[in-house]
C-alpha positions as CSV (number, residue, x, y, z in Angstrom):
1,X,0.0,0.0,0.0
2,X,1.4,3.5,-0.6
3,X,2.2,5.7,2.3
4,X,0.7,8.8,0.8
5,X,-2.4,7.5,-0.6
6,X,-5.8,7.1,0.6
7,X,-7.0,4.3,-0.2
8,X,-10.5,4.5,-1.4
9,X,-11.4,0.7,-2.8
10,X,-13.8,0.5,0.8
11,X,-16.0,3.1,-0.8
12,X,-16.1,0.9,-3.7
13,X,-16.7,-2.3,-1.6
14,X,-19.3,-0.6,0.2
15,X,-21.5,0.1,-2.5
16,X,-21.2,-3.1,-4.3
17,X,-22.5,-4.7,-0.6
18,X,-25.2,-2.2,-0.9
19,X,-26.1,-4.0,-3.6
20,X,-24.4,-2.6,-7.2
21,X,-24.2,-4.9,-9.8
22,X,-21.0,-4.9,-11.5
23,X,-23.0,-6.0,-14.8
24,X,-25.8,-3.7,-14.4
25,X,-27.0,-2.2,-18.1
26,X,-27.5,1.7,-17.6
27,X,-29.3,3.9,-20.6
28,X,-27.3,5.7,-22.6
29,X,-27.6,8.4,-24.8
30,X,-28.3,7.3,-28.6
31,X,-25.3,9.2,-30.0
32,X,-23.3,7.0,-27.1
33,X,-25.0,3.8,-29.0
34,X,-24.0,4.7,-32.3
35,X,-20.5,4.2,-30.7
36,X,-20.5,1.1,-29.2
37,X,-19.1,-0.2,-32.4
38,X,-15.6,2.0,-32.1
39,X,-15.3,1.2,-28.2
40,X,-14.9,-2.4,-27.7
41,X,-11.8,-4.3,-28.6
42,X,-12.1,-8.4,-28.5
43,X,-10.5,-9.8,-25.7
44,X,-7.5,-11.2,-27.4
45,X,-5.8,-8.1,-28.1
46,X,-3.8,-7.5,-24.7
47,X,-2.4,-10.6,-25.8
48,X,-0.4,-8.6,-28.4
49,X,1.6,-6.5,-25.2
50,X,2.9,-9.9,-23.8
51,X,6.4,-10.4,-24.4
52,X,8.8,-13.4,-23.6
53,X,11.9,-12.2,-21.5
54,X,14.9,-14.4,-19.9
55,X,14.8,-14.2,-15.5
56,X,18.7,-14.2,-15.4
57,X,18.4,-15.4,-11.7
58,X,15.2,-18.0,-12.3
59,X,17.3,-19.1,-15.6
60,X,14.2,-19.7,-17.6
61,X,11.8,-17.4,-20.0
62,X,8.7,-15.5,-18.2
63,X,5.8,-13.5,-19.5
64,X,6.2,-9.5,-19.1
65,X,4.0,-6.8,-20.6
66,X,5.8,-4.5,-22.6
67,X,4.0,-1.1,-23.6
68,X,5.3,0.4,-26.3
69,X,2.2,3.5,-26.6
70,X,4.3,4.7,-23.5
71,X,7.5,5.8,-25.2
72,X,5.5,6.5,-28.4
73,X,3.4,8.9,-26.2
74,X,6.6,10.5,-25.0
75,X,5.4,9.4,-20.8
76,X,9.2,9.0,-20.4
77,X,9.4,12.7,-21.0
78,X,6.6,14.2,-18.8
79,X,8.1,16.2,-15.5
80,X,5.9,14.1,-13.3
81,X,6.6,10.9,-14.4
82,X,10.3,11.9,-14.5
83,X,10.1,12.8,-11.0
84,X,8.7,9.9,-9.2
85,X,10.7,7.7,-10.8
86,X,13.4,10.0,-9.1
87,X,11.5,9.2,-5.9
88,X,11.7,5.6,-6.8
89,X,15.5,5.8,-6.7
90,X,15.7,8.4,-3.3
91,X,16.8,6.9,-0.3
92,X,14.7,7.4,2.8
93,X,16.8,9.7,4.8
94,X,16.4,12.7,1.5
95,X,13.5,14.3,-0.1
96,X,13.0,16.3,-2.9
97,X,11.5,20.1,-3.1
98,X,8.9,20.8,-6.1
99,X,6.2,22.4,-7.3
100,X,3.0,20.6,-7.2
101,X,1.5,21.4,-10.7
102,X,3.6,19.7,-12.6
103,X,6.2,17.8,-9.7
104,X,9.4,19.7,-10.9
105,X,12.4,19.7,-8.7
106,X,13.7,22.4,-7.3
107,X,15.3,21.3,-4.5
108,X,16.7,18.0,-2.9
109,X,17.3,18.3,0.9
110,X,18.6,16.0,3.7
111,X,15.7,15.0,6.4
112,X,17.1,15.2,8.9
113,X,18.8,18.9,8.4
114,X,14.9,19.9,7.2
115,X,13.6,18.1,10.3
116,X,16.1,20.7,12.5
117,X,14.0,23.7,11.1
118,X,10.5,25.0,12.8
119,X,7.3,26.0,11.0
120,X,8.4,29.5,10.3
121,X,12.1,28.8,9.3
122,X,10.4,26.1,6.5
123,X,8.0,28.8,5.4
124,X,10.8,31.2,5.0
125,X,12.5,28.3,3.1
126,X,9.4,27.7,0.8
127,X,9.1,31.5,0.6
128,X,12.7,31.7,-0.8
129,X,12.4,28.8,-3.2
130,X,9.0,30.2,-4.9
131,X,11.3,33.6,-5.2
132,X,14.1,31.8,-7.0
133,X,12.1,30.1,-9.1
134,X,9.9,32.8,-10.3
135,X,6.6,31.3,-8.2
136,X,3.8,32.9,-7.4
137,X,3.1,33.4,-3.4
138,X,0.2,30.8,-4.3
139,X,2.4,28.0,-5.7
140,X,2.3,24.8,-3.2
141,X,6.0,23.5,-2.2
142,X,5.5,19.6,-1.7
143,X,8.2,17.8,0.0
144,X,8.2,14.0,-0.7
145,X,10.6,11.5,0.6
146,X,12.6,9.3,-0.8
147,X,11.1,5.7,-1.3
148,X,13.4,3.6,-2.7
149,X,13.4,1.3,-0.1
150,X,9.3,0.6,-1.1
151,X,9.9,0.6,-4.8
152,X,11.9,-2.9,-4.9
153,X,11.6,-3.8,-8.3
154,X,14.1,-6.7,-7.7
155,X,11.5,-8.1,-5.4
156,X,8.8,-7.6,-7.7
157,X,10.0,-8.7,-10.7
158,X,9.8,-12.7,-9.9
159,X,6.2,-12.3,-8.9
160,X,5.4,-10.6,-12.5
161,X,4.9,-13.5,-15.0
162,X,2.8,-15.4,-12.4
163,X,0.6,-12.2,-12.2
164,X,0.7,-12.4,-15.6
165,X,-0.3,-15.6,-16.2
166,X,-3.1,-15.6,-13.5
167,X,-4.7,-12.4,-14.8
168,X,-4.8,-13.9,-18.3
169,X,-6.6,-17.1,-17.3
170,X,-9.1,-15.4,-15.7
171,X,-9.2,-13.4,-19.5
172,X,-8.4,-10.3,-17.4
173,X,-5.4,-7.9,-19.5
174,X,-2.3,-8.6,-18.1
175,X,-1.5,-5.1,-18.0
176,X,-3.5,-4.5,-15.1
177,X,-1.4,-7.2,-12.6
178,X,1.9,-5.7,-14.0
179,X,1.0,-2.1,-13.1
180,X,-0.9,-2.9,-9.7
181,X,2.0,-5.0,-8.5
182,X,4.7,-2.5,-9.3
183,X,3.6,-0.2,-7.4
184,X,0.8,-1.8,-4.4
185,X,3.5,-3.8,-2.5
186,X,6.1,-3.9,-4.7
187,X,8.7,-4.4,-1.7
188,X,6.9,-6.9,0.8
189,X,3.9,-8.8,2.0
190,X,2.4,-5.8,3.9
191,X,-0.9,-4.4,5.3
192,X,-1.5,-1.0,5.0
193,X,-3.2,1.5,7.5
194,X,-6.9,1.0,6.1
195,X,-6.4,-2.6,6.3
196,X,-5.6,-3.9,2.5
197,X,-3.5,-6.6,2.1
198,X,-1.4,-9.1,0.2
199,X,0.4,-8.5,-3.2
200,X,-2.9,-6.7,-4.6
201,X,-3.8,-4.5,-1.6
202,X,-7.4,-5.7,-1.6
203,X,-9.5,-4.3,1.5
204,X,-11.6,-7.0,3.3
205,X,-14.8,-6.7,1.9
206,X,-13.3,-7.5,-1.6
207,X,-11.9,-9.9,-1.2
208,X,-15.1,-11.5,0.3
209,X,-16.9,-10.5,-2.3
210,X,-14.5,-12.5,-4.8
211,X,-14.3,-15.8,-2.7
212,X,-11.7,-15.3,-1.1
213,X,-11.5,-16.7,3.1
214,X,-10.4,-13.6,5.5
215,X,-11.4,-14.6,9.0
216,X,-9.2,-14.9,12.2
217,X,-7.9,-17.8,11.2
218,X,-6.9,-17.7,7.6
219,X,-6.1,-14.4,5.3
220,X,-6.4,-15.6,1.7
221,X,-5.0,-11.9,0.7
222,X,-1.8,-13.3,1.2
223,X,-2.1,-16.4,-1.0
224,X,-0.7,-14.7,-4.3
225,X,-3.0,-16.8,-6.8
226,X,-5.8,-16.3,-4.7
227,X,-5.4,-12.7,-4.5
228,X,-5.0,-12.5,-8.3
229,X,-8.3,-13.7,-9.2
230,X,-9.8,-11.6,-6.6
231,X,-7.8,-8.2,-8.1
232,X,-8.6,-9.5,-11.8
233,X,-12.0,-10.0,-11.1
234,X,-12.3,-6.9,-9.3
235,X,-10.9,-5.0,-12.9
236,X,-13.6,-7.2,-14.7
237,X,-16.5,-7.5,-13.3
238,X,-16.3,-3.5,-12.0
239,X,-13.7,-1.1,-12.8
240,X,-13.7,-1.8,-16.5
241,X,-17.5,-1.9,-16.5
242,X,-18.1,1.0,-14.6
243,X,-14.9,2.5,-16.6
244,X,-17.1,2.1,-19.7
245,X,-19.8,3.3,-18.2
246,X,-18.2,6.1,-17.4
247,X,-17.3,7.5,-20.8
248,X,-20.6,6.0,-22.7
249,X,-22.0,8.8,-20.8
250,X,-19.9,11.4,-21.8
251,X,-20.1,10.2,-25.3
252,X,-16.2,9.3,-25.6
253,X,-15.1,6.5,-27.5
254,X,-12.3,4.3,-26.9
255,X,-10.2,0.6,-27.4
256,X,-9.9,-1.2,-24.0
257,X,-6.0,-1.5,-25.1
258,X,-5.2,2.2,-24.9
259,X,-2.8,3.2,-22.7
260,X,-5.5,6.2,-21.4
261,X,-8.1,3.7,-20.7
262,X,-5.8,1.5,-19.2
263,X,-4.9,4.0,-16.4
264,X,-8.5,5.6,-16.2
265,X,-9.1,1.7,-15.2
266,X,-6.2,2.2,-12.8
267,X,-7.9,5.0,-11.3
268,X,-11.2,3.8,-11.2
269,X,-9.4,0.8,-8.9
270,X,-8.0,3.1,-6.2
271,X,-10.2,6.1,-6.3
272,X,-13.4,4.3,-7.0
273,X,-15.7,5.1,-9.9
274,X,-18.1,7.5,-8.6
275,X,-14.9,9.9,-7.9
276,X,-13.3,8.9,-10.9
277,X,-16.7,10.1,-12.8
278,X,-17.7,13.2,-10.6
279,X,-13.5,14.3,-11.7
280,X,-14.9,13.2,-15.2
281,X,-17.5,15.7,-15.1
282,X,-15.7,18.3,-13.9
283,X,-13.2,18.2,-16.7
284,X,-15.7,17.6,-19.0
285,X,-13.6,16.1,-21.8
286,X,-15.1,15.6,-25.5
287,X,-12.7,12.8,-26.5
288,X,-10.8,9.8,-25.9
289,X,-6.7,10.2,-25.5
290,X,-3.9,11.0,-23.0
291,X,-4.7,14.4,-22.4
292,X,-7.7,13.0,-20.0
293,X,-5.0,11.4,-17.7
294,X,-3.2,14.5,-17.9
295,X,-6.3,16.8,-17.2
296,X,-7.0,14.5,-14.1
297,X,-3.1,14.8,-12.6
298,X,-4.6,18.5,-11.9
299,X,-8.2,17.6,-11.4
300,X,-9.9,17.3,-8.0
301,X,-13.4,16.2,-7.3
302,X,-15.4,14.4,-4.3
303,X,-12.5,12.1,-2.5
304,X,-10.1,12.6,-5.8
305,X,-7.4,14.4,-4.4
306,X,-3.8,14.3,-4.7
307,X,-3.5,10.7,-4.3
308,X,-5.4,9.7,-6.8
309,X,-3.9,12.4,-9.5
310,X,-0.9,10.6,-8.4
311,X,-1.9,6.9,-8.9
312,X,-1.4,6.9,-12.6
313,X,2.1,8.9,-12.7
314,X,3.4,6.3,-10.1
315,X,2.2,3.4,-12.8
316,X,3.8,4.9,-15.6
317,X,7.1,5.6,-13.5
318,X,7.2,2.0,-12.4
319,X,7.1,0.8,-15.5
320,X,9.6,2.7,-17.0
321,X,11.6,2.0,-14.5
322,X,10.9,-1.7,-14.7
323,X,11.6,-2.1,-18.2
324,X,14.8,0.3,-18.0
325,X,15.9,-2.6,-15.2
326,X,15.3,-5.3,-18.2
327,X,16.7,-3.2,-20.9
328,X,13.8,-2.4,-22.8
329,X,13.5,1.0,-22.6
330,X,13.0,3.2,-25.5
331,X,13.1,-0.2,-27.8
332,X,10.5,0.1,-31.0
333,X,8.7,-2.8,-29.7
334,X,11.0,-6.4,-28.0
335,X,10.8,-9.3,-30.4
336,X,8.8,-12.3,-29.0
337,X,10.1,-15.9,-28.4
């Protein structure tokens, strides 16, 4: 679970115990109809993302999703996708000083030095940065530590291919377990301070709802197969529905194997789709691309806050970062076995 986010999925599991059914048909608006044509993608295409790559240290060939839209979109370049992957390599004991519209450093400082200062002598600090740097007296300073000691992606990596391989039997994209286990626990078996837990991060109530046993005596959350089919079906059977539902609505169209629908998916998993829609409709966006991800990293609405802006720079950052780790990056597209 990530320190700094809020996880909202018991929002989620609260209304589908209240009785929402993933499936449910809502009406749509006739021009949304005509549409339904250009919007849904067979479920075989993911399939086309999955690459074969050698495990040096398992000495045998395992499945990993390799996204090629995300260099051909230029993610690589983007300041905030650039700057939490500098997170990702920042020990714990330094942070780094930026701006919070776009997450540009300014400043890296020691903790423990910036833990020596009180209130005022840090608002003078903030006060001098915004004056170096040409900021408005408005301008937010964030301060994030250093995570590299979450963001093991040496300890992640074996766990991939079986995420992989788990997601696709249950016809779920694979894209979905790569991203959700980079960056949920990607260090350890952990629980977080709401309570989710295992590999996936799934809160109680989901996991219940997917089959899965969490009593006193037996936590299922931390059986990794287990926990994959109740993630996978959690993408299936509601955050790709709802996801849908979301933009059928707002008459957009899209293909399921776009990077932007892939990480609106993303978001509708941690923030939960009635904040992922009401941030939607405060937008207000007339068509399907990147620059609705982009719109949302400065969009709040209901419980979508900075956490959730966050959620899909911290997946596009971890896989960068993972397939920098395996050589792939900036490659046209990885030849498969």
């Amino acid at each position: 679970m990530l320190p700094y986010k809020s996880y909202l999925v018991a929002s989620l599991s609260t209304l589908l115990i209240a009785g929402v059914v993933p499936n449910e048909k809502k009406p749509v608006t006739e021009k949304a109809k005509n549409l339904l044509t250009e919007k849904i993608t067979t479920s075989t295409d993911y399939r086309e993302d999955v690459i074969t790559v050698f495990n040096d240290e398992a000495q045998q060939h395992q499945s990993y999703v390799y996204d090629k839209e995300i260099y051909q979109l230029g993610c690589d370049t983007l300041p905030q996708v650039k700057f939490w992957r500098s997170i990702m390599h920042l020990p714990k004991d330094s942070a780094l000083m930026c701006y919070s519209n776009k997450r540009c450093v300014i400043n890296k400082v020691h903790l423990k030095s910036w833990n020596t200062l009180n209130d005022a002598q840090k608002l003078v600090y903030r006060d001098s940065l915004r004056y170096v740097n040409c900021l408005t007296d408005s301008e937010r300073i964030l301060l994030v530590e250093g995570k590299s000691f979450f963001y093991d992606f040496d300890k992640a990596y074996p766990n991939l291919h079986r995420g992989i391989d788990d997601f696709m039997a249950n016809d779920v994209d694979p894209w979905y377990a790569q991203a959700i286990l980079l960056i949920e626990s990607p260090n350890r078996l952990q629980k977080s301070t709401v309570g989710a837990y295992g590999p996936f991060q799934l809160m109680k109530p989901v996991a219940r709802l997917f089959g899965l046993k969490v009593n006193k005596q037996i936590d299922e959350r931390a059986d990794f197969d287990r926990a994959a089919y109740a993630s996978s079906s959690l993408i299936k059977k509601i955050c790709i529905p709802k996801t849908r539902e979301i933009l059928d609505t707002l008459c957009i169209s899209y293909n399921e194997t776009d990077l932007w629908f892939r990480l609106l998916v993303m978001h509708v998993y941690h923030a939960g789709a009635g904040n992922v829609k009401a941030a939607l409709e405060t937008i207000k966006p007339t068509q399907g691309d990147f620059t609705v991800i982009q719109t949302l990293w400065h969009t709040q609405a209901k419980a979508f806050k900075t956490a959730s802006q966050n959620y899909s720079q911290l997946a596009l950052a971890a896989m960068l970062e993972m397939n920098a780790k395996l050589k792939l990056e900036g490659l046209p597209k990885p030849i498969k076995d």
